[in-house]
VEXMARTOR-661964 format. One line per field, with one value per residue (C-alpha): chain; x, y, z. Coordinates in nm, 2 decimals, always signed. Each point is the difference from the previous one (the first is absolute). Example, Ala and Ser with C-alpha at 12.3 -4.5 7.8 and 13.67 -1.06 7.14 Angstrom:
BEGIN
ch (A_A)
px (+1.23_+0.14)
py (-0.45_+0.34)
pz (+0.78_-0.07)
//
This chain:
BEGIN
ch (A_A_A_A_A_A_A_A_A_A_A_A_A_A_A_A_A_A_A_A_A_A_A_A_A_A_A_A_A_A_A_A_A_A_A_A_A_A_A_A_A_A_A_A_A_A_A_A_A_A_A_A_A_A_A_A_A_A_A_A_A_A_A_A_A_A_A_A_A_A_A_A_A_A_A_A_A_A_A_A_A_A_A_A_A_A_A_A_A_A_A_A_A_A_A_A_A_A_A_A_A_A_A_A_A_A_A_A_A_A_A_A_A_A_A_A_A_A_A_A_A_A_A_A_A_A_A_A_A_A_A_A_A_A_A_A_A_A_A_A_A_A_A_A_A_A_A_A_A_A_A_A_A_A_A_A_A_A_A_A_A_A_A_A_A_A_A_A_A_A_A_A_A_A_A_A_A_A_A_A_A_A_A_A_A_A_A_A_A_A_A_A_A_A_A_A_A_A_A_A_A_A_A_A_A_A_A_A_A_A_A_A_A_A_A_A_A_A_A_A_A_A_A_A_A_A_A_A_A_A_A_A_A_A_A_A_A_A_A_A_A_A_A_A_A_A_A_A_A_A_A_A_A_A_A_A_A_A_A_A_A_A_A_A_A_A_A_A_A_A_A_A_A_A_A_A_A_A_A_A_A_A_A_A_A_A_A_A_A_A_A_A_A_A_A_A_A_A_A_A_A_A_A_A_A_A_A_A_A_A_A_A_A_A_A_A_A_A_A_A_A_A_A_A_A_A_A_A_A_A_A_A_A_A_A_A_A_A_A_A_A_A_A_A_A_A_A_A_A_A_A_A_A_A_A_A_A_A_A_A_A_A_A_A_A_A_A_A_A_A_A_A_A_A_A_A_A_A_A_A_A_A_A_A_A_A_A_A_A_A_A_A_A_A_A_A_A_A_A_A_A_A_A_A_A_A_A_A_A_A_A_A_A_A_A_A_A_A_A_A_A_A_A_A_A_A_A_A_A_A_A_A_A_A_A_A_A_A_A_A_A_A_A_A_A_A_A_A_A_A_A_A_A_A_A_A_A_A_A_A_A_A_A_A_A_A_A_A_A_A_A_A_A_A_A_A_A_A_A_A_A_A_A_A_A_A_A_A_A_A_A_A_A_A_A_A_A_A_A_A_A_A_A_A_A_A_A_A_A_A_A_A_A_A_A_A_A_A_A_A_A_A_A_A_A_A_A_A_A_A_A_A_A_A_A_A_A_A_A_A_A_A_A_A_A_A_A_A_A)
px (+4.78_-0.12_-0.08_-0.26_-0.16_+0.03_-0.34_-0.09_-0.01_-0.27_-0.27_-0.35_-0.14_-0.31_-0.29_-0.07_-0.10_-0.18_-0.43_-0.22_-0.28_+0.08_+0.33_-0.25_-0.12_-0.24_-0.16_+0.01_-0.17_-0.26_-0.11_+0.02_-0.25_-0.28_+0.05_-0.05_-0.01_+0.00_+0.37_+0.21_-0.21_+0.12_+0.37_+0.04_-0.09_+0.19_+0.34_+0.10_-0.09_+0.19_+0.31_-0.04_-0.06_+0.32_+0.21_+0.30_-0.26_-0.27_+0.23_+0.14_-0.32_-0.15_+0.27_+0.01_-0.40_+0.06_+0.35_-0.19_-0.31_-0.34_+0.00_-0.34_-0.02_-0.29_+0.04_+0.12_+0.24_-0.23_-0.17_-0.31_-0.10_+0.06_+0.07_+0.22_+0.21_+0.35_+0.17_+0.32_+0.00_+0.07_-0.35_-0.16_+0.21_-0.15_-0.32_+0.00_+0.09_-0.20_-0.31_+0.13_-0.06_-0.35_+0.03_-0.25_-0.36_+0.00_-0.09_-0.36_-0.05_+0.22_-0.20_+0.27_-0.17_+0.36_+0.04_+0.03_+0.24_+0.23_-0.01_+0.08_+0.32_+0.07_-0.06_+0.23_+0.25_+0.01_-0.02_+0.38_+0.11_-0.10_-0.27_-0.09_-0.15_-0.26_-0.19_-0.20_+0.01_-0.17_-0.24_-0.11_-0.07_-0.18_-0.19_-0.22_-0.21_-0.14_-0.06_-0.25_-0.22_-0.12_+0.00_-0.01_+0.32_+0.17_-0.06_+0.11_+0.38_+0.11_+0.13_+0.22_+0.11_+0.02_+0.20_+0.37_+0.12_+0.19_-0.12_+0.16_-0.12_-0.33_-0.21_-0.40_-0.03_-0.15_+0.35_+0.21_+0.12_-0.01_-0.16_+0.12_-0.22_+0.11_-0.23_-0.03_-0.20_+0.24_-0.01_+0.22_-0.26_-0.11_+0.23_-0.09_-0.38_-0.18_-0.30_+0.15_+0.09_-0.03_-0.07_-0.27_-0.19_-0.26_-0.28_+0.03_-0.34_+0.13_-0.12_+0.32_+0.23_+0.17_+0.27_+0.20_+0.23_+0.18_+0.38_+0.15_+0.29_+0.17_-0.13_+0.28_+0.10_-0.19_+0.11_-0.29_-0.29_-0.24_-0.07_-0.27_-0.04_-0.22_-0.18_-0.30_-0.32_-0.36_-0.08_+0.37_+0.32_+0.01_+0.22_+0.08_+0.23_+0.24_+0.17_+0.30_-0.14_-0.32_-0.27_+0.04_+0.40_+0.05_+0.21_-0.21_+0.02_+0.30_+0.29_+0.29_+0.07_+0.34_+0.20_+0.05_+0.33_-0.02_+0.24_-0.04_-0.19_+0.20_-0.07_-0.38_-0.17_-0.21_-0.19_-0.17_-0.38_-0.17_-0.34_-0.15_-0.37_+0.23_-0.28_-0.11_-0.28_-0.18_+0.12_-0.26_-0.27_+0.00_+0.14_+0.11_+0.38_+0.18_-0.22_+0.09_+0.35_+0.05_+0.11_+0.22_+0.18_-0.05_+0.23_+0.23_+0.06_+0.02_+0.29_+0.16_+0.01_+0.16_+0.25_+0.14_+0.01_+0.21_+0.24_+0.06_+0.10_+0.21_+0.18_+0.04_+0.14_+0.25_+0.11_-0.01_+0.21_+0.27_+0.02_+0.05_+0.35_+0.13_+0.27_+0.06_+0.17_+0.15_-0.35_-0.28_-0.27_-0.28_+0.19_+0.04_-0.26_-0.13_-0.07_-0.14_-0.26_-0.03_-0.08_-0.19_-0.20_-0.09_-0.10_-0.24_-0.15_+0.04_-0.12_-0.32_-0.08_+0.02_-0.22_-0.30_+0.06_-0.10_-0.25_-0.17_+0.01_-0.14_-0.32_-0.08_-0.01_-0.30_-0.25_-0.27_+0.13_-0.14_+0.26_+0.27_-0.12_-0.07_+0.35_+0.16_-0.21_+0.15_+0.33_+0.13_-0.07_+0.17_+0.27_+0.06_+0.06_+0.23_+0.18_+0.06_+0.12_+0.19_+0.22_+0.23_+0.12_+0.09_+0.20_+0.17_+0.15_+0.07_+0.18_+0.22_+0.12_+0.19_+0.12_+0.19_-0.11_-0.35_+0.00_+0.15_-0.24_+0.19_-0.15_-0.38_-0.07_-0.03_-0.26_-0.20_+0.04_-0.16_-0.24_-0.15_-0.18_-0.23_-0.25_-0.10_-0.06_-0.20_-0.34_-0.06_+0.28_+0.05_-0.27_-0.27_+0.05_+0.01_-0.31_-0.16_+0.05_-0.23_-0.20_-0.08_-0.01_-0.28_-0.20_+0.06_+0.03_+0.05_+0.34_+0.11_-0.16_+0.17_+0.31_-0.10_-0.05_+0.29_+0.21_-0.16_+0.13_+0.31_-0.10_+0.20_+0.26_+0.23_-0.08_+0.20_-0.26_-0.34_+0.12_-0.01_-0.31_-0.18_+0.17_-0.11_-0.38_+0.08_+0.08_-0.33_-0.19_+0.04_-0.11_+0.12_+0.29_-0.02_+0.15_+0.33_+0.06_-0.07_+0.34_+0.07_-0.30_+0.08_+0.36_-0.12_-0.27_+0.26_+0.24_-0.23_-0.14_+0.38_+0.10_-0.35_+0.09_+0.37_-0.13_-0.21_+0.21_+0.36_+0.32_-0.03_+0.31_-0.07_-0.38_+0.18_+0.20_-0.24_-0.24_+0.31_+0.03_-0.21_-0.28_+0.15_+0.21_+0.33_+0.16_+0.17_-0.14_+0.28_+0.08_+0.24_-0.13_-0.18_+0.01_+0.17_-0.08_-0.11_+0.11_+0.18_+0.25_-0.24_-0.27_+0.33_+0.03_-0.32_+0.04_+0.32_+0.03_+0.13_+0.12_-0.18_+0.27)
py (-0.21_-0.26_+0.17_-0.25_+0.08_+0.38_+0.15_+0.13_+0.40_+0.19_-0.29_+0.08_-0.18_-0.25_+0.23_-0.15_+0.23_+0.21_+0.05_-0.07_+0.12_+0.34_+0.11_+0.00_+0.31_+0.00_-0.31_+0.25_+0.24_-0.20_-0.13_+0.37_+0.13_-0.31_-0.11_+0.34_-0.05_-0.35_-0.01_-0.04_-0.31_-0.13_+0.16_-0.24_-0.28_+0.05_+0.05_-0.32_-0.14_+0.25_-0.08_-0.40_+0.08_+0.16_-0.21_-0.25_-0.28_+0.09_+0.05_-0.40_-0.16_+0.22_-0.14_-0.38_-0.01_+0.05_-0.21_-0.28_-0.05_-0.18_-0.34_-0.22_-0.35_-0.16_-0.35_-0.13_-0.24_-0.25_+0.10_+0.16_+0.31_+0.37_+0.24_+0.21_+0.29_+0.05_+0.31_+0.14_+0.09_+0.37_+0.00_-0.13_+0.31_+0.29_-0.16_-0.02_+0.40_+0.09_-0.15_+0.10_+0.36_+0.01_-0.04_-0.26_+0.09_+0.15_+0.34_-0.13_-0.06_+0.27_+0.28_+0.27_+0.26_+0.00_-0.40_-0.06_+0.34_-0.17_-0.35_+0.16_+0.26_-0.38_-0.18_+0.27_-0.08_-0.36_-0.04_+0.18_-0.31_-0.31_+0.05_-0.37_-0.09_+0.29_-0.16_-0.25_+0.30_+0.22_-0.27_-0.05_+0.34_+0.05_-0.32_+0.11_+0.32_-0.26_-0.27_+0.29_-0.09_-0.30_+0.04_-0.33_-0.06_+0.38_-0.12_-0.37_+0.13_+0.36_-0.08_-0.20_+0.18_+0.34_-0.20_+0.14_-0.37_-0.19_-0.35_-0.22_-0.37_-0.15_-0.03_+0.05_+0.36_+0.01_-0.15_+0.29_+0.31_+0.21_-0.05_+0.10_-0.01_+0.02_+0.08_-0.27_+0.18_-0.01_-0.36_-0.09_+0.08_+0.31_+0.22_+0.34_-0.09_-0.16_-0.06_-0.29_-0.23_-0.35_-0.06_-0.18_-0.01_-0.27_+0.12_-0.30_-0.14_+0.31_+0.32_+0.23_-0.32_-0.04_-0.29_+0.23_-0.20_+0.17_+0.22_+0.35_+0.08_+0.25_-0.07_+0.17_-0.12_-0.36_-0.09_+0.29_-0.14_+0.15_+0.16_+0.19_-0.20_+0.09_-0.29_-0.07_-0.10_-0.05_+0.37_+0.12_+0.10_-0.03_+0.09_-0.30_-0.03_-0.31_-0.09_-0.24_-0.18_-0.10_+0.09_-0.43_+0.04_-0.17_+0.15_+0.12_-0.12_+0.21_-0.03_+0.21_-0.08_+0.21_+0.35_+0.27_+0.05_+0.40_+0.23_+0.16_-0.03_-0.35_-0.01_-0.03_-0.32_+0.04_-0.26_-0.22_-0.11_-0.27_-0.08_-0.38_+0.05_+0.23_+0.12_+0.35_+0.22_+0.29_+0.35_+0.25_-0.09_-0.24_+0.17_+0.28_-0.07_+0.24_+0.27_-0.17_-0.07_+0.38_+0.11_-0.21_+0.11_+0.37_-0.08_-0.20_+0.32_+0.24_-0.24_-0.03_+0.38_+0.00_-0.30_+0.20_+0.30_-0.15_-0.20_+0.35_+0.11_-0.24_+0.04_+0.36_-0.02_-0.23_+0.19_+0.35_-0.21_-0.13_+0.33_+0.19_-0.26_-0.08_+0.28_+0.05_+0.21_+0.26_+0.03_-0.23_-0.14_+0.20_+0.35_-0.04_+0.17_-0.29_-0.22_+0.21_+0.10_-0.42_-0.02_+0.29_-0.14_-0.34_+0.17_+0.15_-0.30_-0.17_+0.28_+0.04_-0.40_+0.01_+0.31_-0.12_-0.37_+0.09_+0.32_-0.31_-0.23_+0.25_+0.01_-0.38_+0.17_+0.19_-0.27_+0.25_+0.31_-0.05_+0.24_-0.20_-0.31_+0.12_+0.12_-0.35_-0.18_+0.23_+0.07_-0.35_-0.08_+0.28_-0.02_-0.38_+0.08_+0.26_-0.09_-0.34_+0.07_+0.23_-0.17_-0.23_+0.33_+0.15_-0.33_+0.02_+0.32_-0.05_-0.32_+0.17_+0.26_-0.29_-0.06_-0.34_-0.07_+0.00_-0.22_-0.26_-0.21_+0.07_+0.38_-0.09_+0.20_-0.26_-0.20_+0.37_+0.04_-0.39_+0.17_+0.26_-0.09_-0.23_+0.26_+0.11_-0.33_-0.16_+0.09_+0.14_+0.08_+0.37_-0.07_-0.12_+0.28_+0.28_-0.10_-0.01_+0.31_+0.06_-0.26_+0.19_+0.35_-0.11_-0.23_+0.24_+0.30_+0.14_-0.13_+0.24_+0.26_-0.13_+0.06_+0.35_+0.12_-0.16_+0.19_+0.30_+0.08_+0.11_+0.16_+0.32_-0.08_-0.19_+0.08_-0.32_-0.20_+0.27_-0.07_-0.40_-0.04_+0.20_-0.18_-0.31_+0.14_+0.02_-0.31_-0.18_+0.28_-0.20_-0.35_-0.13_-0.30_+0.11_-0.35_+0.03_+0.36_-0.23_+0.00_+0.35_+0.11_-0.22_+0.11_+0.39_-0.04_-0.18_+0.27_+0.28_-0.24_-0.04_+0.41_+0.09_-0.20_+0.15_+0.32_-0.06_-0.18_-0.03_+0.16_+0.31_-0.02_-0.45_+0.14_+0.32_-0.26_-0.27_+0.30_+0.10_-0.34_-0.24_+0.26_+0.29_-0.22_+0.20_-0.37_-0.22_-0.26_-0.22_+0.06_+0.27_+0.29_+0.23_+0.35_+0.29_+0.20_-0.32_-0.07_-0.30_-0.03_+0.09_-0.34_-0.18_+0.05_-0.05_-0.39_-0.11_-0.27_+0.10_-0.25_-0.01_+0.11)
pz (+1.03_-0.25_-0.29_-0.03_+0.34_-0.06_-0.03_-0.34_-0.08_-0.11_+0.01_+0.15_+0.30_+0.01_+0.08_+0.34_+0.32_-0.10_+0.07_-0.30_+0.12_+0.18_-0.26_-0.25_+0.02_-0.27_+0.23_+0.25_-0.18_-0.13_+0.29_+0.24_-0.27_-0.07_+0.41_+0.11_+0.39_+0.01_-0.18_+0.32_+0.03_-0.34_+0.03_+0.36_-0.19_-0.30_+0.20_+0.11_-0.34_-0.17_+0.22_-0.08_-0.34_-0.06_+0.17_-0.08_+0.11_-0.23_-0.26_+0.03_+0.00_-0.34_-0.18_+0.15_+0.00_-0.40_-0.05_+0.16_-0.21_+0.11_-0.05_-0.12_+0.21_-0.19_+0.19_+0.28_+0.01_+0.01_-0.33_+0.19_-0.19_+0.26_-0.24_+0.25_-0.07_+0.23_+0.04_+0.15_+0.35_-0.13_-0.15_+0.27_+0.22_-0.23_+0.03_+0.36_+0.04_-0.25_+0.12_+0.36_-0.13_-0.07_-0.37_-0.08_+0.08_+0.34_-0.15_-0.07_+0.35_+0.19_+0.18_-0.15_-0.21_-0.22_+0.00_-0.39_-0.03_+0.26_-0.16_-0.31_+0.12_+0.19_-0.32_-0.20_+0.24_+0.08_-0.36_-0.09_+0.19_-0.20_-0.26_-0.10_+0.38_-0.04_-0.20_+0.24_+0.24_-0.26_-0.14_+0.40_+0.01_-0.28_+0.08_+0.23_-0.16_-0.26_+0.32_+0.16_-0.29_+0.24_+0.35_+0.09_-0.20_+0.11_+0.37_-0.10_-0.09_+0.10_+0.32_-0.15_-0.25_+0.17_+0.30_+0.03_+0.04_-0.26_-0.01_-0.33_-0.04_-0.15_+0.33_+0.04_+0.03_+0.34_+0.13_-0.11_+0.11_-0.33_-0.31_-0.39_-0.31_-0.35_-0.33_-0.33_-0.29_-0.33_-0.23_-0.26_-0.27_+0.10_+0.24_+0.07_-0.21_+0.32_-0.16_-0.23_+0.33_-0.04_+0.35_+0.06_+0.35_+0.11_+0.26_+0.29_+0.19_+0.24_-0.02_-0.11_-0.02_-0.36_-0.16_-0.26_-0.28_-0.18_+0.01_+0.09_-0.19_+0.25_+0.37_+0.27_+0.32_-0.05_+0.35_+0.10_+0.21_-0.23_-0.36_-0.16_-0.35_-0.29_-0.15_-0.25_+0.18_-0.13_-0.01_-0.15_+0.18_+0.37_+0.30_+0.23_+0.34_-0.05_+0.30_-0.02_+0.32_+0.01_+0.29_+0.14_-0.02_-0.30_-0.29_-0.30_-0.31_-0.15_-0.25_-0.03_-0.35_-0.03_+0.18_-0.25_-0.09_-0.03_-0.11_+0.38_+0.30_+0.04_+0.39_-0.05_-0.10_-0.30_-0.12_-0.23_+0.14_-0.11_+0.21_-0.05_+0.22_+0.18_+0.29_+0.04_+0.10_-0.18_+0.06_-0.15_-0.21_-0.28_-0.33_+0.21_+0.05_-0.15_+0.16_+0.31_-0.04_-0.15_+0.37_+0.04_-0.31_+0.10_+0.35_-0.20_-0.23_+0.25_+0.10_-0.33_+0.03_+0.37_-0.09_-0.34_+0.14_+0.30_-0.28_-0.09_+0.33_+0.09_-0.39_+0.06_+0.36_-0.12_-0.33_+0.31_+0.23_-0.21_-0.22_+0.30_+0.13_-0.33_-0.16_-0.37_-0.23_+0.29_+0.17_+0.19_-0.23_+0.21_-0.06_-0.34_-0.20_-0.26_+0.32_+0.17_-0.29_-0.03_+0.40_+0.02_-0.33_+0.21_+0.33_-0.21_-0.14_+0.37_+0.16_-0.23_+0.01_+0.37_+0.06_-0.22_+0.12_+0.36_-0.12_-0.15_+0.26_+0.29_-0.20_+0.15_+0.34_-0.14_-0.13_+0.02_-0.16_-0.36_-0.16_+0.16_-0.15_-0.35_+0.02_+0.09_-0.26_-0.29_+0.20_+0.06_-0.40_-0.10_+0.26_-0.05_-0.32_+0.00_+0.31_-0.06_-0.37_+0.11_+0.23_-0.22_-0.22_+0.35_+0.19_-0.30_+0.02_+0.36_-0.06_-0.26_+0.25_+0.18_-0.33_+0.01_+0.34_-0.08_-0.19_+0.26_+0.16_+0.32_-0.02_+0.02_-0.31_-0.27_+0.26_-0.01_-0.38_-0.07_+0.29_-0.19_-0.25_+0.20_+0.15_-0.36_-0.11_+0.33_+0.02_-0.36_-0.22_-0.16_-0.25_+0.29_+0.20_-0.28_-0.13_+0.38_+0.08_-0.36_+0.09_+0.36_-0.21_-0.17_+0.22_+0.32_-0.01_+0.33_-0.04_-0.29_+0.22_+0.31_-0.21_-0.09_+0.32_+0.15_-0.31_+0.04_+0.38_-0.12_-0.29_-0.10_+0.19_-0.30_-0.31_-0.15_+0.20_-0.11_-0.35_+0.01_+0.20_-0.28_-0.22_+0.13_+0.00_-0.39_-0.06_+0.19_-0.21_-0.34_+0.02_-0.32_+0.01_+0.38_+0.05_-0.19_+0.19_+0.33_+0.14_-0.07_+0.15_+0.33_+0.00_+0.03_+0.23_+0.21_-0.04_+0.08_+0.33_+0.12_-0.07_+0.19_+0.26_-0.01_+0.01_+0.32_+0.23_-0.15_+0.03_-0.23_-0.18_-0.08_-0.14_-0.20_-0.16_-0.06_-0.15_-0.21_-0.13_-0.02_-0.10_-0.16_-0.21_+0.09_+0.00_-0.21_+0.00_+0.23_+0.38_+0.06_-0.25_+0.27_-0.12_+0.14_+0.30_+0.19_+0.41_-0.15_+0.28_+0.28_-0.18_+0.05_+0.33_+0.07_-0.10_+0.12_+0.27_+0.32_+0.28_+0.31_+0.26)
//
């Protein structure tokens, strides 16, 4: 034989064939305890996702969606202006399965009392595929909780945008199939500090109608038929629905200035706005708009916590799958003890991100349930925060147990590493969300007693985890530079929230170890320094991918 055609030793495989969705069993797990009876439902829907999702087919088009970048057509070749964004066929692939899936906003209008838990276990899942296309399916999503604030307008677009049906191009909306939104609140002047938009918003002779001039300075998806947009009308900051085609067919008056060029997410088109009379109509009341626009934001975060917390799936399964093919030093890299402390250390962080992700999610099922909601409001601050920070330290480690070959592009895991810091920046950085959850301590207080009571189910039964919630208690007791102490504070009221939730519905020896860890302080600081006495081995097993037969 051709030494040159002889296969090469002791190399891994590309992790294709296996499920996503039901290998994971921490997924699984997740969704047998907040589904209760209704989790074959979500299980039979998951499977066929899970088996696309892990295939050699998905696998080619996450990596040509983001080789191939979107590209900004601001003319026509005639000179006439279209601002008009083009994409690869592979983006327009992952968009059409993932809106096939019910990812958008067809939870809002299902009949299924476990909707929003199985978009989300969907959402964890479609997500490990290709991260940068989940944005418009998020922001559509989201979209439609702040819509509800006006009937008219809710009725007006959520058949659209809860349809299952794909439909790109700039058309009148009443011609298509499917509809996306997108969201424009951050300027150049102001970012994360809405109030300071330049915006400006002119009331028309028709009631609700506004021209807005102005600029975004990060819009996504800009090919979307729609976007919430804050904006400064006569009685302050105000929510407004732009959509890129107007009601009589004609385009509206939109520039796509420039795409980002981003140190990841390269798939997705996001954009530079600027509006010239750009027409729009009222959402809310006048002055109103970030009080309208605020549940949008909440969806989007409960997102950001469901897309890191599948980044970190998909890291770990990889670092599991090649550790356990690839030999060194006498013995395979999953039998030999420092790995498996490494894996067993990022199955915990998985496992934990996973759990709470979908713990959080389930409350949306249960709109009415007041300690459900005061526990999303402080949960997806503190969980945002924690998760999505969290996530970059972890790919990290997971690329490094490849070694070399994770840090080819061929592997996938530098396109998760450029990945993972997104989530913590979209939607309020570190900062934003640390002082939230203080912000929602203070001004609403159910939610620290939401917390509380959520806590103290499983109190007595770790006394890593008794200790830290009291020590948490501490901490909101003194008020003084309370800001300063914000991220600590967030970081161990997330903590506690992930071990409680550990505790309740994980597996015993992943909560033991998280307990151990992340709130005893038996760790060093860096994956791989579990302590002792642990069920390393058995966590291990727990996470690696096996092929479907």
């Amino acid at each position: 034989m051709d030494p040159l055609q002889r296969a090469p030793s002791n190399q891994a495989s590309p992790l294709v064939g296996h499920n996503v969705a039901t290998g994971d069993r921490a997924l699984m797990d997740a969704v047998s305890a907040f589904g209760g009876e209704d989790s074959p439902e979500i299980v039979e829907a998951l499977t066929p996702m899970g088996s696309l999702a892990g295939s050699a087919e998905a696998r080619e088009h996450w990596h040509l969606a983001n080789e191939n970048e979107p590209v900004l057509r601001t003319t026509d070749r005639f000179g006439n202006r279209v601002d008009e964004v083009d994409f690869h066929p592979s983006w327009h692939w992952l968009m059409t399965q993932g809106v096939g899936f019910g990812l958008t906003a067809e939870p809002w209008v299902s009949q299924s009392p476990v909707a929003h838990l199985q978009r989300a276990a969907g959402f964890l899942t479609w997500g490990q595929v290709e991260q940068g296309h989940m944005c418009p399916i998020t922001m559509t999503y989201a979209v439609v909780p702040a819509l509800r604030v006006d009937d008219a307008l809710a009725k007006q677009w959520t058949t659209g945008l809860a349809s299952r049906s794909y439909d790109f191009g700039l058309r009148a909306p009443e011609q298509k199939a499917g509809l996306l939104a997108g969201m424009g609140m951050t300027e150049k002047q102001g970012g994360s500090d809405l109030r300071t938009n330049t915006t400006q918003a002119r009331p028309t002779s028709t009631h609700g109608e506004y021209l807005l001039t102005g600029h975004k300075w990060f819009t996504s998806a800009p090919m979307n038929d729609l976007f919430l947009v804050l904006a400064q009308a006569p009685e302050g900051v105000t929510c407004f629905v732009v959509p890129r085609v107007r009601p009589d067919g004609t385009r509206n008056a939109l520039s796509i200035v420039r795409l980002k060029d981003k140190l990841g997410n390269r798939s997705n088109a996001s954009s530079e706005l600027e509006f010239t009379d750009t027409w729009a109509v009222r959402l809310g009341d006048e002055g109103r708009g970030i009080r309208t626009i605020i549940e949008m934001v909440s969806a989007t975060r409960q997102d950001c916590i469901l897309g890191s917390a599948g980044i970190m799936r998909k890291a770990v399964s990889e670092a599991a799958w090649h550790a356990s093919q690839r030999s060194a030093f006498g013995a395979t890299l999953a039998d030999q003890p420092a790995m498996v402390n490494v894996l067993a250390d990022l199955a915990v962080e998985s496992e934990a991100a996973t759990m709470v992700a979908l713990r959080l999610a389930s409350a949306v099922d249960k709109p009415h349930d007041a300690h459900e909601q005061a526990l999303r409001r402080i949960g997806l601050a503190l969980e945002k925060f924690w998760v999505c920070k969290r996530t970059p330290f972890m790919v990290a480690e997971a690329l490094e147990c490849l070694g070399g070959n994770g840090y080819v592009e061929e592997s996938g895991m530098p396109l998760l590493f450029r990945e993972s810091p997104l989530n913590s920046i979209w939607e309020g950085s570190g900062n934003v969300n640390a002082l939230d959850v203080l912000r929602a301590l203070s001004r609403e207080p159910e939610s620290l007693g939401a917390w509380i009571t959520e806590v103290g189910t499983v109190r007595g039964e770790n006394r890593h985890l008794d200790a830290m919630a009291e020590t948490v208690l501490t901490e909101l007791a003194d008020l003084s530079d309370i800001e300063t102490r914000a991220r600590r504070i967030a970081g161990q009221m997330a903590a506690v929230l992930q071990g409680t939730v550990l505790l309740q519905h994980g597996d015993p020896a992943v909560a033991d170890a998280f307990c151990a860890s992340r709130l005893g302080g038996d760790w060093g600081g860096t994956f791989g320094t579990l302590p002792r006495g642990l069920d390393l081995s058995g966590i291990v097993a727990r996470t690696t991918p096996h092929l479907e037969s």
